[in-house]
DOPABA-417538 format. One line per 3 residues: number of its first residue (from 1); their letters; for each residue x, y, z of C-alpha. Coordinates in nm, 2 decimals. Layout:
N
NUM> a> X:Y:Z  ...
//
This chain:
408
1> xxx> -1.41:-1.99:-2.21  -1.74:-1.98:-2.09  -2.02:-1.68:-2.03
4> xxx> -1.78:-1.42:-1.83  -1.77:-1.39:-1.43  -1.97:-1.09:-1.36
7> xxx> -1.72:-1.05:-1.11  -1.42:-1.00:-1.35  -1.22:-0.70:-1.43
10> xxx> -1.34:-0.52:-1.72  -1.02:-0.62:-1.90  -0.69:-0.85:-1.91
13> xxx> -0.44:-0.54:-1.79  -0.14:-0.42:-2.00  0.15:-0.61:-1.83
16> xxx> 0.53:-0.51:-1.92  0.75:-0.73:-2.10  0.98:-0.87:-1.87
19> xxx> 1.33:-0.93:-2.01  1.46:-1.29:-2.07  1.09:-1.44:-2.07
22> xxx> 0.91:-1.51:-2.43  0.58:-1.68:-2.42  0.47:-1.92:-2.69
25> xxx> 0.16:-2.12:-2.70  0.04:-2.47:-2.94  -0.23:-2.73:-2.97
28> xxx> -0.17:-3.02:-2.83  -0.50:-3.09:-2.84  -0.57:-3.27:-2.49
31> xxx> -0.92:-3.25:-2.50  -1.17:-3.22:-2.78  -1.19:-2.85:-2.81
34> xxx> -1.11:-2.58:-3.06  -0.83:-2.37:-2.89  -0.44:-2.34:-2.78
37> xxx> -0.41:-2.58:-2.45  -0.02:-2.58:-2.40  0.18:-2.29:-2.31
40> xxx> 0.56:-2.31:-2.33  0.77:-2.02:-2.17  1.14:-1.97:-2.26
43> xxx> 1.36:-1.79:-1.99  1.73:-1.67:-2.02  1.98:-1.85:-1.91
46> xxx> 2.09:-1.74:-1.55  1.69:-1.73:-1.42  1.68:-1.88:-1.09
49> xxx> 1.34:-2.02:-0.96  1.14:-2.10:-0.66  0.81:-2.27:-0.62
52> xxx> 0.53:-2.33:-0.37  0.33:-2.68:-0.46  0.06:-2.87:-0.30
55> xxx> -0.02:-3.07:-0.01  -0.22:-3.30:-0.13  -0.07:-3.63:-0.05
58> xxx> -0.24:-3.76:-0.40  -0.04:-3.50:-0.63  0.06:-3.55:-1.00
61> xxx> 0.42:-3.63:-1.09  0.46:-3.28:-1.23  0.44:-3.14:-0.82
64> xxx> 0.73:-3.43:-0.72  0.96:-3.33:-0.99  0.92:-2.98:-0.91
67> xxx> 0.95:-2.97:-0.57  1.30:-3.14:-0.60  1.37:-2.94:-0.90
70> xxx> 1.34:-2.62:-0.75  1.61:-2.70:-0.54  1.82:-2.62:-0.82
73> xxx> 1.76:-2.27:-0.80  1.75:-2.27:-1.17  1.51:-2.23:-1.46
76> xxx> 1.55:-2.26:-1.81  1.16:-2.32:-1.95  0.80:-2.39:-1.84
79> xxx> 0.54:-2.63:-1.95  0.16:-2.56:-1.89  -0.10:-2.83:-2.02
82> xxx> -0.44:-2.74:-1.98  -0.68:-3.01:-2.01  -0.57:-3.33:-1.86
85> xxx> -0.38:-3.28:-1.47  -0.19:-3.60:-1.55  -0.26:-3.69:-1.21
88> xxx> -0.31:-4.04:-0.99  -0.18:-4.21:-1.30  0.10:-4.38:-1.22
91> xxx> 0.44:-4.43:-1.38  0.29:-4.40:-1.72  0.20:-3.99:-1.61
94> xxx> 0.58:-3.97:-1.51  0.72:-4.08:-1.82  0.51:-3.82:-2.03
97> xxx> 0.65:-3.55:-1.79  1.00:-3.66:-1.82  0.94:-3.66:-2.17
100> xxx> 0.85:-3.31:-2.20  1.16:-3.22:-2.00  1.40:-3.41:-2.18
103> xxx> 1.26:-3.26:-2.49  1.27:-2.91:-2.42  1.65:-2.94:-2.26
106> xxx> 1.73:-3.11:-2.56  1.60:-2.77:-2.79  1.75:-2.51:-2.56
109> xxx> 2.13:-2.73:-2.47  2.02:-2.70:-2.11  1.98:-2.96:-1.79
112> xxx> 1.64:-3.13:-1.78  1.56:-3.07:-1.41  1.58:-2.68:-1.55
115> xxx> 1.23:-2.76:-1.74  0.93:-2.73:-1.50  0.63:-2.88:-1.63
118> xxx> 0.26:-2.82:-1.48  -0.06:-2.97:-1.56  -0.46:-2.93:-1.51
121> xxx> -0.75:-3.07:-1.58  -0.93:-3.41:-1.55  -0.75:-3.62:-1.32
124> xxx> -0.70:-4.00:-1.38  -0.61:-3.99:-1.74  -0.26:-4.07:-1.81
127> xxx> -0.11:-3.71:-2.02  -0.05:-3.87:-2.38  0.26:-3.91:-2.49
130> xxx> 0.21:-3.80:-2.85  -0.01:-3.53:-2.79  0.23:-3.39:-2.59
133> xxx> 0.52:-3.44:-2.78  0.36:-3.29:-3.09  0.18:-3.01:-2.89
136> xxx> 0.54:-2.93:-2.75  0.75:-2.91:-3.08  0.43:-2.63:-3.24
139> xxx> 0.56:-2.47:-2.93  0.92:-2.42:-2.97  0.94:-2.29:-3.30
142> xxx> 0.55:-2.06:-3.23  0.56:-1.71:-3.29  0.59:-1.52:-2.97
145> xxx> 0.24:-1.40:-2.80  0.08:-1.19:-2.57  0.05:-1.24:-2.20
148> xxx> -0.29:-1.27:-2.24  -0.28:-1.55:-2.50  -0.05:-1.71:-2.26
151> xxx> -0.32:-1.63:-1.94  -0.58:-1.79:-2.18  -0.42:-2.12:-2.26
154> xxx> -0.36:-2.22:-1.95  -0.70:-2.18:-1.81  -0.96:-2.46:-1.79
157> xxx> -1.28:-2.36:-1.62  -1.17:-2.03:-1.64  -1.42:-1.75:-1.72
160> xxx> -1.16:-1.47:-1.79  -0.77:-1.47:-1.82  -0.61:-1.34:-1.57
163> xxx> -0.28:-1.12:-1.50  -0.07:-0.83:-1.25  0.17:-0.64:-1.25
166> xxx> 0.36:-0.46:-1.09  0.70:-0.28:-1.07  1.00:-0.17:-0.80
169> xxx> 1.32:0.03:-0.77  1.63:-0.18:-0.66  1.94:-0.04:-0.67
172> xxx> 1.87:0.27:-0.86  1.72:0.03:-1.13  1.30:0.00:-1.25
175> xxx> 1.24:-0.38:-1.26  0.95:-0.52:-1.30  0.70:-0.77:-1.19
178> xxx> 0.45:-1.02:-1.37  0.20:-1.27:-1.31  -0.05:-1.50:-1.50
181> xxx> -0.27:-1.74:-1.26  -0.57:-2.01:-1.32  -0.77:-2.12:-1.15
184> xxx> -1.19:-2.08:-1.02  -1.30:-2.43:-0.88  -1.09:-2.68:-0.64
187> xxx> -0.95:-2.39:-0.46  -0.85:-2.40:-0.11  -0.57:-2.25:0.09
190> xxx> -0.28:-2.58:0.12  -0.05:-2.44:-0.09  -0.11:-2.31:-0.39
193> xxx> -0.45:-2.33:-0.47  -0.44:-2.33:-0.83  -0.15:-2.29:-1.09
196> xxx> 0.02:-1.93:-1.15  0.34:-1.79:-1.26  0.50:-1.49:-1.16
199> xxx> 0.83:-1.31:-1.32  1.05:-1.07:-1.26  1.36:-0.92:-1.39
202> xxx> 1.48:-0.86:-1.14  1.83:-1.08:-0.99  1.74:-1.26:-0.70
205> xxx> 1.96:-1.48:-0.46  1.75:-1.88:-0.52  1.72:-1.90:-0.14
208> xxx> 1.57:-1.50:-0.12  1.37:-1.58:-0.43  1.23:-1.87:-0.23
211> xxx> 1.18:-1.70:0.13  0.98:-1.38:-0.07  0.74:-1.65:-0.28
214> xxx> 0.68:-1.85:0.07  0.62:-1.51:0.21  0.39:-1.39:0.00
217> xxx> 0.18:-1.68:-0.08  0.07:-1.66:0.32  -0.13:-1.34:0.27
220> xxx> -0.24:-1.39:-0.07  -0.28:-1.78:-0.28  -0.30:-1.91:0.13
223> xxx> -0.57:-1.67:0.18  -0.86:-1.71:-0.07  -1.14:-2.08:-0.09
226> xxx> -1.38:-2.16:-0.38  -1.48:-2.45:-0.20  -1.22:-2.64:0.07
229> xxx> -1.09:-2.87:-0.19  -0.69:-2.85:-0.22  -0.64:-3.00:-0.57
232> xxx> -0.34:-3.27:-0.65  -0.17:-3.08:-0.85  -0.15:-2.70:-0.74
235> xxx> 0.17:-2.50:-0.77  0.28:-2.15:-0.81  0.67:-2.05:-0.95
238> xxx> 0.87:-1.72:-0.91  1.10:-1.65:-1.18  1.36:-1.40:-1.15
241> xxx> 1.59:-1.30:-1.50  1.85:-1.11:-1.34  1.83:-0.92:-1.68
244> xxx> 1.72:-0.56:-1.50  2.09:-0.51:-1.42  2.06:-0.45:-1.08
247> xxx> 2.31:-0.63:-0.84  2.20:-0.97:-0.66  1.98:-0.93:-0.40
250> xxx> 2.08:-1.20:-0.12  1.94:-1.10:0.21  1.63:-0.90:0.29
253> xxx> 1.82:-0.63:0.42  2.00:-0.54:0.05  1.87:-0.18:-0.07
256> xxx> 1.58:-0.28:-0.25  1.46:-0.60:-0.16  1.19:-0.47:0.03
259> xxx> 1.03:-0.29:-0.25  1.10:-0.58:-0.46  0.90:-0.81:-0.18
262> xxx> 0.62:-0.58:-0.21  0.57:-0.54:-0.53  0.55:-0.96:-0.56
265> xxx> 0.33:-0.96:-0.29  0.10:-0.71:-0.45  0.10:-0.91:-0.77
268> xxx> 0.02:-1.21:-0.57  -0.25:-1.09:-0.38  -0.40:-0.94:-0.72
271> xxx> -0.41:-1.28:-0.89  -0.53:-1.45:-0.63  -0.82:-1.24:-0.61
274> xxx> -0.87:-1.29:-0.98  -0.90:-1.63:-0.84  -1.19:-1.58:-0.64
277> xxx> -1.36:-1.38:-0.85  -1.41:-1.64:-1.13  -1.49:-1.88:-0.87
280> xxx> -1.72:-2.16:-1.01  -2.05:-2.02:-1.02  -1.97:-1.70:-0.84
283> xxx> -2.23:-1.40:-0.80  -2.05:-1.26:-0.49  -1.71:-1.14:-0.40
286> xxx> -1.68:-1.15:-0.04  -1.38:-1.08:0.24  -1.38:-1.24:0.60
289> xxx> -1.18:-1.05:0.86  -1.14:-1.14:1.16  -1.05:-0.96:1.51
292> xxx> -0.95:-1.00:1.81  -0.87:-1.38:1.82  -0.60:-1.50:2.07
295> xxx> -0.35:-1.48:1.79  -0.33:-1.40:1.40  -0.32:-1.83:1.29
298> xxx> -0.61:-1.85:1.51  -0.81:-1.60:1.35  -0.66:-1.76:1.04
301> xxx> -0.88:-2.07:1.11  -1.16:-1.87:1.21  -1.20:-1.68:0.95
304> xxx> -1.13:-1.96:0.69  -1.43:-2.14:0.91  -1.64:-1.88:0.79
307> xxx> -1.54:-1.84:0.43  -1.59:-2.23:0.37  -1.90:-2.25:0.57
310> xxx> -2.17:-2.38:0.28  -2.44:-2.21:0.46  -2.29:-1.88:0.52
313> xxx> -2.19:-1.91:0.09  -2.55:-2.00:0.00  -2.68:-1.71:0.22
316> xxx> -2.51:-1.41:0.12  -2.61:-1.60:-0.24  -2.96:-1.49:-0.14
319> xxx> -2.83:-1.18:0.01  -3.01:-1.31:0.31  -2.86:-1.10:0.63
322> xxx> -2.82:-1.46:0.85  -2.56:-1.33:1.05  -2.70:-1.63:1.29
325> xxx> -2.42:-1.86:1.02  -2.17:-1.67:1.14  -2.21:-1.74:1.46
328> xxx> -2.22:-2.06:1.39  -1.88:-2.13:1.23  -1.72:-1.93:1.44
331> xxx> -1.84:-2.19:1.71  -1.73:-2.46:1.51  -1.38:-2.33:1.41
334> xxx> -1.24:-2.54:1.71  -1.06:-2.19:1.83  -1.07:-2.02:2.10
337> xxx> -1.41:-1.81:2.11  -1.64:-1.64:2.35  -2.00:-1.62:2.29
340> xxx> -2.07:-1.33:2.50  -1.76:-1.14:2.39  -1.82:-1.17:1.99
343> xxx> -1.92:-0.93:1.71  -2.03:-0.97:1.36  -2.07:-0.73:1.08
346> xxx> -2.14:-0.69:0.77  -2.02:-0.46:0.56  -2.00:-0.14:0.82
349> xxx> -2.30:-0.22:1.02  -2.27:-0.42:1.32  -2.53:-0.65:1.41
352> xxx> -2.43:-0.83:1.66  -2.22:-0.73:2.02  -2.14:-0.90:2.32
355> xxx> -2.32:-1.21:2.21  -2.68:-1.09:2.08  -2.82:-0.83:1.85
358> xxx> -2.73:-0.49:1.88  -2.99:-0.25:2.02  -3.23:-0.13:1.74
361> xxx> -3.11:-0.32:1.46  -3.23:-0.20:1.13  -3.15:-0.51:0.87
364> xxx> -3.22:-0.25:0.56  -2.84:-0.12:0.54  -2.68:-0.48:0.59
367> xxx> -2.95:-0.60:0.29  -2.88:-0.33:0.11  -2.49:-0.42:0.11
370> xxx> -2.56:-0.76:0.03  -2.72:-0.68:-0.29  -2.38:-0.54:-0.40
373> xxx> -2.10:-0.78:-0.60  -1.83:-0.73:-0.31  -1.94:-0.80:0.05
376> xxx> -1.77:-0.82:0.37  -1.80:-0.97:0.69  -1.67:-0.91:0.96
379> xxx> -1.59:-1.09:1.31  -1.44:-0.94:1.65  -1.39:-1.22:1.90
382> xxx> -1.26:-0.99:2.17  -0.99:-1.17:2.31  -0.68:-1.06:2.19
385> xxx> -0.51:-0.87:1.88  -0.46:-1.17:1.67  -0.66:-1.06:1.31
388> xxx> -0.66:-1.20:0.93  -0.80:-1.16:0.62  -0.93:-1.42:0.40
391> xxx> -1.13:-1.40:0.06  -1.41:-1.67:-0.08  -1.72:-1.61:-0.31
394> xxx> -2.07:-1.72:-0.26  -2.22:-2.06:-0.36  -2.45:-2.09:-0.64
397> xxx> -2.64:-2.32:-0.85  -2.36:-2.24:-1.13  -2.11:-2.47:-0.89
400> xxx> -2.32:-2.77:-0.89  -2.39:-2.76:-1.27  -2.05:-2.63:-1.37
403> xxx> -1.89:-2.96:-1.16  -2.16:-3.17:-1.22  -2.12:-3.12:-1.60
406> xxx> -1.73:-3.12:-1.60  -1.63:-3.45:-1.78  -1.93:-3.41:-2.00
//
């Protein structure tokens, strides 16, 4: 990985074991580098699955199987190549995938569609065949490792590994909750905005499973931009083990699904903030939040107007109080707005009301916030009650050189 975000956590957290899921990672050696770059994770028989997957109309073959697959409700193993995507290349990209699957199901004695593959990297290059094959029998037989060896090989840009956890009580029993994501340049809210993982040992209903991962993507992995660009072949899957002992949750209203919920939303929201702080070139860590829009999508858009405006980015990269940007994609959000009924912020110091500055404003606090790593911004529209929350980072030079430099 390369020189650190200085926007990362001072360390990879302790994360619990969760029962039925062993981590193994190989070589398959998908790009010319010295490190693991396939991650293979075995799950106990009984795990049921769901999955949230890109919209991008371009996506790899590893997003269409998986979308049907986790239909199933079932899942035996995972796949994670780091590297190559295996994306927009054709039927030759398929085959590798369904080569991968037949050869795990063939190790464990289970169904192929029960082995979910995901790849990422350079897109356009075809996933090779013997690479991966070889890469994926080191795998079976590897030693077990660490969640954060496992965080590590999946990452590509990466500057840190990233994990959560988390934990609930359902009926009367502790299970627990935890998550590995990538992800720090093509990231924009479509569903799923990078790749990450999530498990729990917790015995989950396939259809509940599903409605508490489509849940809490909304608020968290549907929240966060690098910079707009929804890449072909994003996906996030919730595992559930059902070893915790506790009995099947079905329906939301089942004691202690709503603990359960929110401790995968909190695990959610965690790593997708990870996300944003190893964005590609990132000096900043900054929130939007938006108020009183005509209705919570609304300020939704709003705010995500703001977060992916390049000129608001490159200004709090300067730390340059230009609250004037603001305004700007605000106006350009295509929602409704009023410019004599808006607000902006920055961190608690209004600067703005009712559509021009606010009397006797002193810029010294507001540059004095945006000297800080973690900056936010705020925007009232007074029109309503509808509010959200969305997370981006600034835009450096580090972004152009970083993308610029990629296949290099």
């Amino acid at each position: 990985m390369t020189m650190r975000s200085p926007l990362a956590p001072a360390a990879f957290p302790a994360l619990p074991e969760i029962a039925g899921v062993t981590r193994r990672v190989a070589r398959a050696q998908y790009k010319n580098w010295d490190r693991c770059d396939l991650t293979y994770v075995e799950l106990a028989p009984g795990t049921m699955v769901a999955g949230v997957f890109t919209r991008n109309v371009c996506c790899s073959s590893e997003v269409e199987l998986g979308r049907e697959q986790v239909k199933g409700g079932s899942g035996r193993a995972l796949i994670v190549n780091a590297g190559n995507s295996n994306a927009f290349t054709g039927y030759r990209g398929r085959e590798a995938v369904e080569q991968i699957m037949d050869q795990v199901a063939a190790h464990l004695g289970c169904a192929a569609n029960e082995v979910f593959v995901s790849s990422t990297g350079v897109i356009g290059v075809p996933l090779p065949k013997d690479r991966a094959r070889a890469g994926v029998e080191a795998a079976l037989t590897a030693e077990p490792c660490s969640w954060e060896a496992a965080a590590e090989t999946i990452g590509t840009t990466d500057t840190f590994a990233k994990g959560s956890a988390a934990s609930a009580i359902v009926g009367g029993q502790i299970v627990h909750v935890a998550g590995i994501v990538k992800g720090s340049g093509m990231i924009a809210p479509d569903m799923a905005t990078m790749l990450g993982y999530i498990f729990t040992d917790a015995a989950v209903a396939p259809a509940l499973l599903q409605d508490m991962l489509s849940e809490a993507t909304g608020g968290s992995f549907n929240s966060i931009t690098v910079d707009s660009d929804t890449s072909t072949s994003d996906t996030v899957l919730l595992f559930a083990t059902g070893q915790a002992g506790n009995a099947v949750l079905n329906t939301r209203d089942d004691p202690g699904a709503d603990a359960l919920y929110a401790a995968i939303r909190q695990v959610a929201l965690d790593l997708a903030q990870q996300v944003v702080r190893d964005g590609e070139g990132a000096s900043k860590f900054i929130e939007i939040q938006v108020t009183g829009a005509v209705s919570d999508d609304s300020a939704k858009r709003v705010a995500l107007a703001i977060a992916n405006s390049p000129l608001v980015k490159t200004a709090i990269a300067g730390e340059d109080a230009n609250w004037g940007r603001v305004v700007m994609a605000v106006g350009k959000a295509g929602e409704p707005a009023d410019r004599d009924k808006l607000a902006i912020r920055f961190g608690d110091h209004w600067v703005a009301k009712d559509g021009l500055p606010v009397d006797g404003y002193d810029e010294a606090p507001v540059a004095a916030h945006l000297k800080g790593l973690d900056i936010r911004v705020g925007a009232d529209l007074g029109l309503g009650e509808g509010r959200a929350t969305v997370w981006t980072c600034d835009l450096t030079h580090g972004y152009i050189s970083i993308n610029a430099d990629y296949r290099s």
